[in-house]
C-alpha positions in Angstrom: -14.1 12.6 -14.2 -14.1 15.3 -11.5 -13.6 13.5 -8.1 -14.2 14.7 -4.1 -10.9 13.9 -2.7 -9.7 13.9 0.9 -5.7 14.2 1.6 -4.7 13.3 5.7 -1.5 14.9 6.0 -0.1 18.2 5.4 3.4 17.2 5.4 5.6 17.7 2.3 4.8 14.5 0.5 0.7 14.9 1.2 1.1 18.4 0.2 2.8 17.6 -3.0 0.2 14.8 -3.8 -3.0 17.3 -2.8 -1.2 20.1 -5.5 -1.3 17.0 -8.1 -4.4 15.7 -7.5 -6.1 19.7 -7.7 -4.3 20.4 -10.7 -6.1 17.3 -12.1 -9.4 19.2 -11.7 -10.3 17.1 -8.4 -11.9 18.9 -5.9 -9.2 18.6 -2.8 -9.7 18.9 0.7 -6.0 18.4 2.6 -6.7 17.9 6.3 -3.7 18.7 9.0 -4.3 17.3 12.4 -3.0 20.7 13.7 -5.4 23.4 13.6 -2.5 26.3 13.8 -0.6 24.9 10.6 -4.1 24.5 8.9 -4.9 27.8 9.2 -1.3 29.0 8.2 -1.6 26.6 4.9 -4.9 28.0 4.0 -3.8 31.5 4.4 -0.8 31.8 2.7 -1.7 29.2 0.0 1.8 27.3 0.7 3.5 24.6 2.5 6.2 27.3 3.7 8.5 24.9 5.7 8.9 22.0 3.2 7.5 23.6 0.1 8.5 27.3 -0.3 6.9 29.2 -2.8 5.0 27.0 -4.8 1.4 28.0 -4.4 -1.6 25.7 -3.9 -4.6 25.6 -6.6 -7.7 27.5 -6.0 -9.3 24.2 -5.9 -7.2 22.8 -3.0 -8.7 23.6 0.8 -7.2 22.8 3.8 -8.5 22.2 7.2 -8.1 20.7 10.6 -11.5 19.4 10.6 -12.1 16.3 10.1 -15.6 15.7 9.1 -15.2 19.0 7.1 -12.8 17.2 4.9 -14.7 13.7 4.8 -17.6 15.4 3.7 -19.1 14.1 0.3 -15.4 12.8 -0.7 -15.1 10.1 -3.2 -11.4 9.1 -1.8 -9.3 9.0 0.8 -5.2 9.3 0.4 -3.5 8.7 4.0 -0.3 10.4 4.0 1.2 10.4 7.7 3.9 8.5 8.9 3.7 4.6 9.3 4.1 5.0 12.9 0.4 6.6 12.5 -1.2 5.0 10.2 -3.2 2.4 12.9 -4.1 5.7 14.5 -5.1 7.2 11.9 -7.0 4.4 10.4 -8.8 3.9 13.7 -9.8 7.9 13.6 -11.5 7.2 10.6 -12.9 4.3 11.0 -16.3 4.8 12.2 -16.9 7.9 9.8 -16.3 6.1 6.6 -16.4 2.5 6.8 -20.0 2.1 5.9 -19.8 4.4 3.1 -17.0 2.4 1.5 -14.9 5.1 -0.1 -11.8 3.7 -1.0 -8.6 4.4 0.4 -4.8 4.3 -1.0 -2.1 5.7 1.0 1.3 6.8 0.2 3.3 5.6 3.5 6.7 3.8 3.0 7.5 2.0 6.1 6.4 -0.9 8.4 3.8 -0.6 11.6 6.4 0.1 14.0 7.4 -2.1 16.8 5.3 -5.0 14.9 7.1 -5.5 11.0 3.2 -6.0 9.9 3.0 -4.5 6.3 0.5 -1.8 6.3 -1.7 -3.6 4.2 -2.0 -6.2 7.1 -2.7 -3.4 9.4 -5.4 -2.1 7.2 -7.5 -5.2 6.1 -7.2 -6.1 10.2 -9.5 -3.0 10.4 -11.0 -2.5 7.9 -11.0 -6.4 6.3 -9.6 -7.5 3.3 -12.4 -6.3 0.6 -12.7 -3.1 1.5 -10.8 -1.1 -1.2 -7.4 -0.1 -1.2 -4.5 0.5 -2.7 -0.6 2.6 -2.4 1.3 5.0 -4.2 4.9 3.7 -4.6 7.6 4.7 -6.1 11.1 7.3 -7.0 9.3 10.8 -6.2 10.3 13.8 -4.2 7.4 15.6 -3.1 9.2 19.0 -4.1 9.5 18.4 -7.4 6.2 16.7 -8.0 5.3 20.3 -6.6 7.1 21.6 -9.1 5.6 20.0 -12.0 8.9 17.9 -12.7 8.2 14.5 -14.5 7.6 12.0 -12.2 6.7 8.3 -12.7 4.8 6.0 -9.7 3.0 2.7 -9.1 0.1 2.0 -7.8 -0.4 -1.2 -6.5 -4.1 -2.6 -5.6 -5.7 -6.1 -5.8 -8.9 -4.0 -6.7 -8.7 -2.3 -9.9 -5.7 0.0 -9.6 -6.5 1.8 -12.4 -9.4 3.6 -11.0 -7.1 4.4 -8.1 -4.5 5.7 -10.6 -6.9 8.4 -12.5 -6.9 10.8 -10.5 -3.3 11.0 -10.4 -2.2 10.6 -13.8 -1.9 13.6 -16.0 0.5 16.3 -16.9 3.6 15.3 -15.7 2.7 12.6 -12.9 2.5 9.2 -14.9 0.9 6.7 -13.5 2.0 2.5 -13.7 -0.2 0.2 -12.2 0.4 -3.4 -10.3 -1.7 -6.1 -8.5 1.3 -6.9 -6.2 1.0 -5.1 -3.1 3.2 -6.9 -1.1 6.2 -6.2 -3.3 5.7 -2.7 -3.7 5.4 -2.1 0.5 8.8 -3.8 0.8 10.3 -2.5 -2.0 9.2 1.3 -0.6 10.0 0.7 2.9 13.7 -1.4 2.8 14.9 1.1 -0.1 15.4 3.8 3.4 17.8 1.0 4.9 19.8 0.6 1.9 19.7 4.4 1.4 20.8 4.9 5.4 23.9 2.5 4.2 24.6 4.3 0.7 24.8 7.5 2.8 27.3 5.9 5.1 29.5 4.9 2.6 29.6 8.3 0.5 29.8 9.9 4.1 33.0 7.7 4.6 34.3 9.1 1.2 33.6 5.1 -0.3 33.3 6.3 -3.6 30.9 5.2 -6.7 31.9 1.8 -6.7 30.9 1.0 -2.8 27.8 3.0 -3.8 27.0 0.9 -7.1 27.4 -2.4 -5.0 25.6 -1.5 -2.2 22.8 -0.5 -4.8 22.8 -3.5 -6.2 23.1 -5.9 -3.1 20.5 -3.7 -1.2 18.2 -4.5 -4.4 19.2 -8.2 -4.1 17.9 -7.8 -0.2 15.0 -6.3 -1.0 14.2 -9.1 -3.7 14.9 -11.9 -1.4 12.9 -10.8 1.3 9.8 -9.7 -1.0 9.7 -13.0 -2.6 9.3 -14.8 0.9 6.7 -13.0 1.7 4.9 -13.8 -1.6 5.4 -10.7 -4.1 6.4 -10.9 -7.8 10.3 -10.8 -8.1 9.5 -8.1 -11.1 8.3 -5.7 -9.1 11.4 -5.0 -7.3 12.7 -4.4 -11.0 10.6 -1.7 -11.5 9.4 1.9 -9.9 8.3 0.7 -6.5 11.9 -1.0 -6.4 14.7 0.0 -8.2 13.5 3.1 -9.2 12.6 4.0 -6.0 15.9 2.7 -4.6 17.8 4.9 -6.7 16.7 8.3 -6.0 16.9 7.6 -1.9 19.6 6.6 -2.0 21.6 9.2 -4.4 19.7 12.4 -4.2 20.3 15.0 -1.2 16.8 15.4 -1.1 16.5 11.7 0.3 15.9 12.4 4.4 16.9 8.9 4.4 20.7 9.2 2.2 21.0 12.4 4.2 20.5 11.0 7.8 23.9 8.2 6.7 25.7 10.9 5.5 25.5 12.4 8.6 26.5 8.9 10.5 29.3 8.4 8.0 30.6 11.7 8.7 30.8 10.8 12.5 27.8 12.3 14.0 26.3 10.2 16.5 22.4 9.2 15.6 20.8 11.5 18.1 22.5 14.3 16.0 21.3 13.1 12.8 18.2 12.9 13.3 17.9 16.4 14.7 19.5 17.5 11.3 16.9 16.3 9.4 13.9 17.4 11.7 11.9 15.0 9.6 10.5 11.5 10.2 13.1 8.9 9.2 11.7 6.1 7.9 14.6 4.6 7.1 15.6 3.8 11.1 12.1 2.1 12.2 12.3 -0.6 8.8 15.7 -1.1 9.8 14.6 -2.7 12.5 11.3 -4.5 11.3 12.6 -5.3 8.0 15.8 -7.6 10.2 13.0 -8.6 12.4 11.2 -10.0 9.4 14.3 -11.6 7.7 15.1 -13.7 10.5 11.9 -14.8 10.8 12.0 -16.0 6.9 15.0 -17.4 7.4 16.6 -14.4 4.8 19.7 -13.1 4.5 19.9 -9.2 4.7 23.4 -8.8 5.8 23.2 -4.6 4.9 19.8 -4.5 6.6 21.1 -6.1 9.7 24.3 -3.8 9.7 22.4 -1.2 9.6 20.1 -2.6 12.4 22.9 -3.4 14.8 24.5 0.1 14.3 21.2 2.2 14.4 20.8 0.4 17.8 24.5 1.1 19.4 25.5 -2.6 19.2 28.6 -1.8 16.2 29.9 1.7 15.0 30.2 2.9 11.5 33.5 1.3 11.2 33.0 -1.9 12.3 29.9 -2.1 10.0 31.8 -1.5 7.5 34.7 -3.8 8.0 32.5 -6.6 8.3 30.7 -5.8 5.3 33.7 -5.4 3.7 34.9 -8.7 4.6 32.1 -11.0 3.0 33.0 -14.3 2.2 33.6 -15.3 -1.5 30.0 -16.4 -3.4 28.1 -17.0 -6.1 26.4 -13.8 -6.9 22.5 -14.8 -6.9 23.1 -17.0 -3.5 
């Protein structure tokens, strides 16, 4: 069934999810909170800077205003950073809530400053029944552009399904989950462990470091899902380890590529201006440490990664005290 759909966001990864939804047959409006790159996106029918040459459907509008791209929609797919998302939730707010269109996002990170999970962030605005959901999962938004087979969750208490269907077809499989919690930590921590995996590569550590770190970072990630009440099988799956393994092994990963830079000794300031993207990876460091000591969890690669993204070790000492863990049973 034919559906109104409204995308905030004209990055790359709301691009590549309005060119996915269009080609369903949905009717897409894709709403950039700059009027100049609106206009640019609408004229040339590409995302130019992240998404060269891959043209949008006919069926696939964008604009920079916001009531034009509300108008008559049937859903609402928030894809802006997390360091936006209150913002953008309270923009909305007043024009939609009483029309109770539902709302997934496809954001992989904490609300900054706070280690709230954004699904605590939106049922604080919006309250818990209102209905929601998130896309999760191992996919680059250029080659979901491209048409490349790509496999997601999407996690909802509220029927996921009927949040799925308007993604699924072609080449974009959906999988669907009731565990929301697990599939937020699994998409945000996978960008600490993928900073960490692009150290050690960057360092010249080789597959086996990479392979452990993979594997630790899951166990991490596990850990601290659990506590927080998720399913421990999520983290098995495409919101987890699937997930996990594309950041953190793929160039394509902002994430991989901004440790690669550290672990070839540029300073973080550097990095990040390399990249010229939001790094996710650096803001859940932080929460996701802030959040394990306040469990009670161990995250030794997560705080690492904390204490060097905030100047308190270098690359070297991270490693040697990674390096020299004590001897333990491999599940403690």
């Amino acid at each position: 069934m034919q559906k109104k759909i409204t995308v905030l966001g004209a990055g790359s990864w709301g691009t590549a999810l309005a060119m996915q939804l269009a080609k369903n047959n949905n009717v897409v409006n894709l709403w950039s909170h700059r009027r100049e790159q609106a206009e640019i996106l609408q004229t040339s029918r590409q995302n130019q800077r992240y998404l060269p040459d891959i043209f949008f459907p006919e069926n696939l509008t964008v604009t920079a205003d916001l009531d034009v791209a509300l108008l008559d929609s049937n859903l609402l797919l928030l894809v802006v950073p997390s360091m936006a998302f209150r913002e953008t939730l309270d923009l909305i707010y007043p024009k939609i809530f009483n029309k109770k269109i539902p709302i997934i996002w496809a954001i992989k990170g904490f609300e900054q400053g706070t280690g709230r999970l954004l699904s605590e962030v939106f049922q604080e605005k919006f309250t818990e029944n209102y209905p929601h959901a998130m896309l999760a999962g191992p996919s680059f938004a250029k080659e979901v552009a491209q048409g490349k087979t790509t496999a997601v969750c999407i996690a909802s208490k509220y029927a996921p399904e009927q949040f799925a269907a308007p993604f699924h077809g072609g080449n974009f499989i959906c999988y669907t989950s009731r565990d929301l919690i697990g599939a937020q930590i699994g998409a945000a921590v996978k960008n600490v462990i993928a900073i960490a995996v692009g150290i050690s590569d960057g360092l010249g550590g080789g597959a086996n470091t990479r392979a452990a770190l993979i594997t630790r970072g899951l166990h991490e990630i596990s850990r601290l899902a659990v506590a927080l009440g998720a399913n421990w099988q999520t983290l098995g799956g495409l919101a987890g380890m699937g997930d996990l393994l594309l950041t953190a092994t793929d160039n394509l990963s902002r994430n991989r590529r901004f440790g690669l830079a550290l672990g070839q000794g540029k300073d973080v300031l550097t990095a990040r201006s390399e990249i010229n993207q939001v790094i996710e990876g650096e803001g859940a460091a932080h929460d996701a440490w802030e959040l394990a000591c306040r469990h009670q969890i161990r995250m030794p690669i997560t705080e690492h990664i904390h204490r060097l993204l905030n100047n308190e070790i270098t690359v070297l000492e991270a490693v040697k005290s990674l390096s020299d863990r004590m001897l333990k049973e491999e599940y403690l």
